[in-house]
ROTI-180160 format. One record per atom (N, C-alpha, C): x negated, y negated, z. Coordinates in steps of 0.1 Angstrom, whole numbers, padded with zeros to 4 digits, always signed. Example, Ala and Ser with C-alpha at 12.3 -4.5 7.8 and 13.67 -1.06 7.14 Angstrom:
BEGIN
-0132+0057+0078/-0123+0045+0078/-0132+0033+0078/-0128+0022+0071/-0137+0011+0071/-0129+0000+0079/
***
This chain:
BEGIN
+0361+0238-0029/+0371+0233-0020/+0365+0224-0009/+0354+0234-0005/+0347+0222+0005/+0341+0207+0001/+0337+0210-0009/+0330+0198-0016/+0340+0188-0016/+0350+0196-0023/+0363+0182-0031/+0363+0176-0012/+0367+0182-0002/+0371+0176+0009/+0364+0167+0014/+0349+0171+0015/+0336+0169+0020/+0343+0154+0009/+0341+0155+0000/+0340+0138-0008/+0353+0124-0007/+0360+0135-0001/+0374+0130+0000/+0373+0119+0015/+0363+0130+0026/+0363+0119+0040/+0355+0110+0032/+0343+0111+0026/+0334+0101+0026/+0339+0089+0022/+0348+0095+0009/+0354+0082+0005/+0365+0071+0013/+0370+0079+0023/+0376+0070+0030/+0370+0061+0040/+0357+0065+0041/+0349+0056+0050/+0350+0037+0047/+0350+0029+0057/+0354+0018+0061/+0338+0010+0053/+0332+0002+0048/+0325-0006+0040/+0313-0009+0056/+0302-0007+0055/+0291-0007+0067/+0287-0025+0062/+0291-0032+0072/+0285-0043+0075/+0271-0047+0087/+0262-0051+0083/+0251-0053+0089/+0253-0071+0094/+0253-0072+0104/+0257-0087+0111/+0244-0090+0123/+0231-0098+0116/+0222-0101+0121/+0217-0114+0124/+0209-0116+0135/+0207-0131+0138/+0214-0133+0149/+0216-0146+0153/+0223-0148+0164/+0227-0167+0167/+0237-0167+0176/+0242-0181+0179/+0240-0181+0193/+0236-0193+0197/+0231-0197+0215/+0241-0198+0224/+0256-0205+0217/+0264-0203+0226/+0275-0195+0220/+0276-0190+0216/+0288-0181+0213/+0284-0170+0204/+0289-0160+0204/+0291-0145+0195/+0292-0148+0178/+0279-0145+0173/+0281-0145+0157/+0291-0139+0155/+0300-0131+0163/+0314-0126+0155/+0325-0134+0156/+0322-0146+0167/+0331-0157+0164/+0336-0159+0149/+0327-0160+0140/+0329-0166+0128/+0339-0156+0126/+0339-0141+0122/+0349-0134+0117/+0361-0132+0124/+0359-0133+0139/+0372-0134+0144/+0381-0142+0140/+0378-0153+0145/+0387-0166+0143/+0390-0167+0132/+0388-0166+0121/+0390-0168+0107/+0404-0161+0104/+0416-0173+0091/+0425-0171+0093/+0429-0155+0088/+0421-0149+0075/+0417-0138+0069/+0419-0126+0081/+0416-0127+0093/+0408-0118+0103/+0424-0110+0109/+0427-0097+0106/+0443-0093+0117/+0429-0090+0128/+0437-0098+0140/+0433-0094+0152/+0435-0084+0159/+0447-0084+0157/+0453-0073+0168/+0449-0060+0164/+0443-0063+0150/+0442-0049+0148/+0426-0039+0148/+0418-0049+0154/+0406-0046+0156/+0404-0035+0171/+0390-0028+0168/+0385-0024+0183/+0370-0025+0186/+0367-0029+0199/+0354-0035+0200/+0345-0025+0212/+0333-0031+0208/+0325-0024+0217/+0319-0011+0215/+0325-0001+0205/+0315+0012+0207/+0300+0006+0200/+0293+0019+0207/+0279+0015+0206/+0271+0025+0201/+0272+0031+0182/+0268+0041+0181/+0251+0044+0181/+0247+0030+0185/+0232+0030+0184/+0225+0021+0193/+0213+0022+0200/+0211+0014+0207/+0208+0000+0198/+0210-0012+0208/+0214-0025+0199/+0223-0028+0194/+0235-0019+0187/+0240-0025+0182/+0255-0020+0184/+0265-0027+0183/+0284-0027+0187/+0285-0030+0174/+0292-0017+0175/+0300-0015+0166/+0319-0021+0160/+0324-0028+0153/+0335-0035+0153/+0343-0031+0144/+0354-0027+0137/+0360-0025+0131/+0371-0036+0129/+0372-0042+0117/+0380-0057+0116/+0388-0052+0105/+0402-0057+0105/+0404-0060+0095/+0406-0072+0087/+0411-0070+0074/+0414-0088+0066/+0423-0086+0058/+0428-0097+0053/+0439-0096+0048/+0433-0108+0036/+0433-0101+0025/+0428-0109+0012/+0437-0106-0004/+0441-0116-0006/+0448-0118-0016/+0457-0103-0014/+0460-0090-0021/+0469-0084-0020/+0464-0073-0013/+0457-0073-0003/+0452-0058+0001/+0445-0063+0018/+0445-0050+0022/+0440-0049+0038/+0429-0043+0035/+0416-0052+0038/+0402-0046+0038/+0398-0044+0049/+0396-0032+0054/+0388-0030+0068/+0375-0025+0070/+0370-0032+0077/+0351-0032+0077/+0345-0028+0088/+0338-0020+0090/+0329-0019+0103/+0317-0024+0100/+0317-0032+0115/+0305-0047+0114/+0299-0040+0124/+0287-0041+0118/+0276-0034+0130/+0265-0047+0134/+0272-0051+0146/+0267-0061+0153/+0253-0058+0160/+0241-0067+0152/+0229-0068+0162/+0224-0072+0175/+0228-0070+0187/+0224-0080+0197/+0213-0074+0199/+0199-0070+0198/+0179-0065+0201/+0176-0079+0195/+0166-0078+0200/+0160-0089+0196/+0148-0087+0194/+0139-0090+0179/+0129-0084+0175/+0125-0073+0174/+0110-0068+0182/+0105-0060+0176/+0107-0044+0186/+0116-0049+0197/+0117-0041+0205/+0120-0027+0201/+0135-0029+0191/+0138-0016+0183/+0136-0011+0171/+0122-0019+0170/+0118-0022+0150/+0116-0008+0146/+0114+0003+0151/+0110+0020+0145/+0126+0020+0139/+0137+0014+0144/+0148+0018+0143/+0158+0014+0133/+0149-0002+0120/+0153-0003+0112/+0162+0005+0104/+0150+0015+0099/+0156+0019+0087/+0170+0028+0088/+0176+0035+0104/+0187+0039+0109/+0200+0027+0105/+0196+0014+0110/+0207+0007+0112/+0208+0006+0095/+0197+0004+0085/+0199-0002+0074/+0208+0012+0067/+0207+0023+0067/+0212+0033+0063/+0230+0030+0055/+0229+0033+0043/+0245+0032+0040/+0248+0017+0037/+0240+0009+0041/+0248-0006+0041/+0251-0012+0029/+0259-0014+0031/+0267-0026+0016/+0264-0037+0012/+0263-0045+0029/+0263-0061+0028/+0260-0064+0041/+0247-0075+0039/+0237-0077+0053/+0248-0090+0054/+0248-0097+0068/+0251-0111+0066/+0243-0115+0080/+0235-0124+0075/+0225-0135+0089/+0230-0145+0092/+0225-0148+0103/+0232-0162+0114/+0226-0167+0114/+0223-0180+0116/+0215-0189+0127/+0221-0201+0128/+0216-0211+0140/+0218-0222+0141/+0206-0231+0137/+0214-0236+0131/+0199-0253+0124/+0193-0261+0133/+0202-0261+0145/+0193-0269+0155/+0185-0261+0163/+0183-0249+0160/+0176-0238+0172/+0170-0231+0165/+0157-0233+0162/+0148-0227+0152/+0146-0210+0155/+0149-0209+0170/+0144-0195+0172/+0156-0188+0169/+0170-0194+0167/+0178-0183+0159/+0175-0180+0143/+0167-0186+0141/+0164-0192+0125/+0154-0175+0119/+0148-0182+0133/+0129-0168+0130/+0137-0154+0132/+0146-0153+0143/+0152-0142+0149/+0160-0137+0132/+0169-0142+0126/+0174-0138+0113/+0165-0137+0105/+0152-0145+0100/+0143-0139+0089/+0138-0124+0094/+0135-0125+0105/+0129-0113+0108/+0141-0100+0107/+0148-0101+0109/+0157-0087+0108/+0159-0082+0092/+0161-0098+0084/+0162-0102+0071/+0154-0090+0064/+0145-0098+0068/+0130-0095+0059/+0127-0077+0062/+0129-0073+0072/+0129-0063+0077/+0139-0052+0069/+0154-0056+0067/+0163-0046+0060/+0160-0051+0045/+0151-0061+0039/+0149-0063+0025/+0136-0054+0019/+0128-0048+0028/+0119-0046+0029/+0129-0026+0027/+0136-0023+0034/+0143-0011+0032/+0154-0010+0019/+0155-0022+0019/+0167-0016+0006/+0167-0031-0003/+0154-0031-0012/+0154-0045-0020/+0165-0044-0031/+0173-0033-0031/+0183-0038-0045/+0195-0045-0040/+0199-0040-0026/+0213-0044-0021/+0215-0059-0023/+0228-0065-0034/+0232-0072-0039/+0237-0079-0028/+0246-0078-0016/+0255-0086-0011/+0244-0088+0003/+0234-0100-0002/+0231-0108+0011/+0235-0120+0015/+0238-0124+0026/+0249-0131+0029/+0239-0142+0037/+0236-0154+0036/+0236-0161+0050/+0241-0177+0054/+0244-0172+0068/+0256-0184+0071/+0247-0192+0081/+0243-0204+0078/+0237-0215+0086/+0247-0226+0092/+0246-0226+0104/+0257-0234+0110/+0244-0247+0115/+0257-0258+0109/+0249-0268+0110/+0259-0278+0122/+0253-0287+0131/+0259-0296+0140/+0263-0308+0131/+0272-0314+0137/+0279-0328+0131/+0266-0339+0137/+0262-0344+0124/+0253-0355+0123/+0255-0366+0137/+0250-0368+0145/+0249-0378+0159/+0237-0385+0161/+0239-0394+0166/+0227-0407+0168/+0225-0406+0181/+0215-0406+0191/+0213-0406+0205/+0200-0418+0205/+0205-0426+0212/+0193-0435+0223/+0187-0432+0232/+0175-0431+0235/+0164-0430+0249/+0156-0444+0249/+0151-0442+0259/+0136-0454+0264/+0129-0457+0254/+0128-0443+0246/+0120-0449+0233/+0119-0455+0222/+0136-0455+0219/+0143-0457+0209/+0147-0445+0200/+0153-0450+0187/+0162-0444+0182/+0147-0432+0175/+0140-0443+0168/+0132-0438+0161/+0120-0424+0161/+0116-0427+0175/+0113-0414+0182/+0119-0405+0183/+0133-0407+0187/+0144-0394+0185/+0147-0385+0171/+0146-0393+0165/+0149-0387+0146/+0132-0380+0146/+0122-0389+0152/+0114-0375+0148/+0113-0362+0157/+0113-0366+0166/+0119-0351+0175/+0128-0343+0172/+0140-0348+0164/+0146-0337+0162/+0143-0334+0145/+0140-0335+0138/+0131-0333+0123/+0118-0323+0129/+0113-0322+0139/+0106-0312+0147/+0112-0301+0147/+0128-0305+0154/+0135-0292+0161/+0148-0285+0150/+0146-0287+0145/+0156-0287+0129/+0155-0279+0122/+0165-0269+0116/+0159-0266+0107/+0163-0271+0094/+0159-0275+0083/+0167-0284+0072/+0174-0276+0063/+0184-0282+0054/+0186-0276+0046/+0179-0266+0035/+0167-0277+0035/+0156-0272+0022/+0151-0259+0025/+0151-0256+0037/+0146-0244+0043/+0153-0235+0044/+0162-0236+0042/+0173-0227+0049/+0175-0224+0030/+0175-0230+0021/+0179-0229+0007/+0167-0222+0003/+0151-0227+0003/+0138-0223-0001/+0139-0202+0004/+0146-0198+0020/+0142-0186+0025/+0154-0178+0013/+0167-0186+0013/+0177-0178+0008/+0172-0171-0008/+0164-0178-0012/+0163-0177-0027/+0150-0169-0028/+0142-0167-0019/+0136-0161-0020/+0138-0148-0016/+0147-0143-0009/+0154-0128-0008/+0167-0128-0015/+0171-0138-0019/+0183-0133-0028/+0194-0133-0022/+0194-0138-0016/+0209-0141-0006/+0215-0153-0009/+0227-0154-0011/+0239-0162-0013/+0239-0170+0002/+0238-0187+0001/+0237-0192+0012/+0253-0199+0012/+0251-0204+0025/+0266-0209+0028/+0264-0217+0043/+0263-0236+0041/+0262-0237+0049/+0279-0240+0058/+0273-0236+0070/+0291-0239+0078/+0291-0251+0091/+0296-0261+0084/+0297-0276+0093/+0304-0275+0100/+0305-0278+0116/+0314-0280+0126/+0328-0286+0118/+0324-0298+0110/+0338-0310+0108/+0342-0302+0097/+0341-0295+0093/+0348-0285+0081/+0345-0268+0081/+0343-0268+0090/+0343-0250+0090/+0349-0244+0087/+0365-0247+0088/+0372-0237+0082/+0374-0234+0067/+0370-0248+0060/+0364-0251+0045/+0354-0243+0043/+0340-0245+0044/+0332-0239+0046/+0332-0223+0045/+0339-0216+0055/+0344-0202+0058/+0350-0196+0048/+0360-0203+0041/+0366-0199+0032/+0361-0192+0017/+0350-0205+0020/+0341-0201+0005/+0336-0187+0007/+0329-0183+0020/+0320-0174+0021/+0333-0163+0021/+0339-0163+0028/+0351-0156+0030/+0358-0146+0012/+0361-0157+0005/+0365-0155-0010/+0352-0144-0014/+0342-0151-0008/+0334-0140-0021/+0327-0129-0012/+0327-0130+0000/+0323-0117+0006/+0335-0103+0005/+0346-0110+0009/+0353-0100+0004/+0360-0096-0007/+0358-0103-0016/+0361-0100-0031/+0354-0086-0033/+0341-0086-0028/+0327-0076-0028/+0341-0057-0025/+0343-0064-0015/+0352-0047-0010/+0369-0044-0013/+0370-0057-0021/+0389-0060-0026/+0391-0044-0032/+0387-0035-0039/+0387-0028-0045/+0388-0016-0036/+0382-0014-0023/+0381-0008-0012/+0393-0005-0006/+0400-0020-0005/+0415-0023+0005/+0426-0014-0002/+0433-0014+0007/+0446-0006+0009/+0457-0021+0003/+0460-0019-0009/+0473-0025-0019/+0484-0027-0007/+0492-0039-0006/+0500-0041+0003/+0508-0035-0010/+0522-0038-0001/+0538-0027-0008/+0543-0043-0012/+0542-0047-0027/+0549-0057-0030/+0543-0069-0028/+0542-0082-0034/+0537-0097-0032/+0549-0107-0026/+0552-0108-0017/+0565-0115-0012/+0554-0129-0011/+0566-0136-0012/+0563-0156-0014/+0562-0152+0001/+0551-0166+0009/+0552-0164+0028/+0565-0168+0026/+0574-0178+0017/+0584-0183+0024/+0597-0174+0023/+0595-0165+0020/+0607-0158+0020/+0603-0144+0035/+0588-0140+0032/+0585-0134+0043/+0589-0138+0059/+0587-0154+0061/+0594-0161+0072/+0606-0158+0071/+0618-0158+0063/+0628-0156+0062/+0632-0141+0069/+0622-0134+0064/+0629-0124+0068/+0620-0117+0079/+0613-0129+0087/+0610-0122+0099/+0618-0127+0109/+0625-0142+0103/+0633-0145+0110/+0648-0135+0115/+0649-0132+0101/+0663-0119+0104/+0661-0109+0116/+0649-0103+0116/+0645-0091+0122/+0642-0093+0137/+0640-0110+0140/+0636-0113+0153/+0648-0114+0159/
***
């Protein structure tokens, strides 16, 4: 009797998301917030079951089901809490890494956590990583143009690299363009949660939106 119960909570447990890396101006959970997928209202933020990391509970709303995930948000950085890998890796489903292409040190900061939870669990199928890339711009100096393109080919990280690390851990890349992000998102979106569709809670019925407007209109 205990057992059946004992297997009964576990199974209702929420899908353990690992969310590592980082963005310079904004919260890598930007991405999942904002996303049209994301119920907001229905999230809660900030517990902290471990040092380093916040804990988030999101949900989504994909094709016919509410999938709800706890994202276990990285903010340490390096090696500070490295004894403490193999805790965060514990249970996990599906890593997903950040970085920005123009900021190499969020680049190193995601291989390293990367390499770190590949290193604990080399079978885990669902690695994820999302490179956000800036809208292509031309800047003039004293120097000219030319100088500038090599400076920033310095400061860059390129695609090739960002495709060369993915494939060699086995992670599904996905780059995300300012001028199309929401495009972009989508892809990653479709197949990351495809991964836990099976997880979600079945809505009651497939209503067309246009009849659903209709009858939110009644109710208002």
């Amino acid at each position: 009797m205990s057992s059946s119960s004992s297997s009964s909570s576990s199974d209702s447990k929420n899908p353990k998301i690992l969310l590592v890396g980082s963005l310079p101006e904004s919260s890598k959970l930007d991405l999942f917030f904002s996303h049209e997928k994301c119920i907001q209202r229905n999230h809660r933020l900030g517990h902290q079951p471990a040092m380093g990391i916040q804990l988030n509970t999101l949900r989504f709303q994909h094709k016919n089901r509410i999938i709800s995930l706890d994202i276990w948000n990285m903010t340490i950085r390096f090696e500070r809490y490295n004894h403490l890998a193999s805790i965060y890796s514990d249970n996990v489903q599906a890593i997903v890494g950040v970085c920005l292409m123009s900021n190499p040190a969020t680049f190193q900061r995601m291989k390293y956590w990367l390499n770190k939870f590949r290193e604990q669990n080399s079978t885990l199928s669902n690695v994820y990583i999302l490179a956000c890339e800036n809208d292509p711009t031309i800047r003039y100096d004293n120097n000219g143009v030319s100088s500038f393109i090599s400076l920033a080919k310095n400061s860059h990280i390129s695609r090739t690299q960002i495709i060369d690390y993915g494939c060699q851990i086995q992670a599904k890349i996905f780059i995300i363009r300012r001028y199309s992000r929401g495009r972009d998102l989508n892809k990653f979106f479709n197949d990351f949660l495809n991964c836990f569709w099976s997880n979600g809670q079945r809505l009651y019925g497939t209503i067309p939106s246009i009849l659903a407007n209709f009858f939110c209109c009644l109710n208002s």
